[in-house]
C-alpha positions, 0 to 999 in steps of 0.5 A, a space after each residue: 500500500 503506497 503512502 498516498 494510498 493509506 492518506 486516503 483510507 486515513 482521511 475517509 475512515 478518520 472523516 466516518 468515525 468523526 461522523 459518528 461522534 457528531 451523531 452520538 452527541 447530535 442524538 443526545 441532545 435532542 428531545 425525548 419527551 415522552 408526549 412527542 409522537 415518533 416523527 417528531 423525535 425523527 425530525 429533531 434527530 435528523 435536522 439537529 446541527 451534530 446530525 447534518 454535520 455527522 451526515 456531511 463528514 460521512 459525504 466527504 469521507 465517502 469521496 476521499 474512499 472512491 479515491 482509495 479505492 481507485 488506488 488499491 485492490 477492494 480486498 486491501 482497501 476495506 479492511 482498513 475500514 476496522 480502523 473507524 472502530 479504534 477511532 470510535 472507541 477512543 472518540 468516545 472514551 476520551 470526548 464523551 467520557 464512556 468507560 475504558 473496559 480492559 476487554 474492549 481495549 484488548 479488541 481494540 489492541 487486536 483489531 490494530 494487530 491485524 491491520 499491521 498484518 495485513 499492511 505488511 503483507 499488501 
């Protein structure tokens, strides 16, 4: 994998995992009355500012992957896509404060094993 390559796979699974931490904290700051009717809670989930945003970093990061993919063989490229997980976990645990667990961090430490196996066997 050249280090061009792998600058485009880090940028659109860095842009995804972002997302995501933009959805969770766009979720948690929306109503949850419980007299709101279900469509009302949809639209309030949808339309919220860390939920558009979320929306508009998947985008950008899904053009950067057409570029990857370009780039590398498919069977290369979307394992890499284990890295948002990591970047997930470690978004949540030191910005939104959940609990580091030992066992997620031995699944984390795993999951980085085998994405250096496979860099250095592509």
């Amino acid at each position: 994998m050249t280090w061009g390559a792998f600058a485009l796979v880090f940028i659109s699974v860095s842009l995804s995992a972002l997302g995501q931490t933009a959805f969770k904290v766009g979720v948690g700051g929306t109503s949850t009355a419980p007299d709101a009717n279900f469509w009302v809670k949809t639209l309030g989930m949808v339309f919220s500012p860390m939920v558009l945003l979320g929306l508009a970093l998947y985008g950008v990061g899904t053009v950067f992957w057409l570029f990857a993919l370009r780039q590398l063989d498919l069977s290369l490229a979307y394992p890499f896509v284990a890295m948002s997980f990591v970047m997930v976990a470690g978004s949540g645990m030191f910005f939104l404060g959940e609990p580091v667990q030992p066992t997620r961090l031995l699944g984390l430490g795993l999951i980085i094993i085998g994405l250096l196996v496979m860099a250095r066997g592509g």
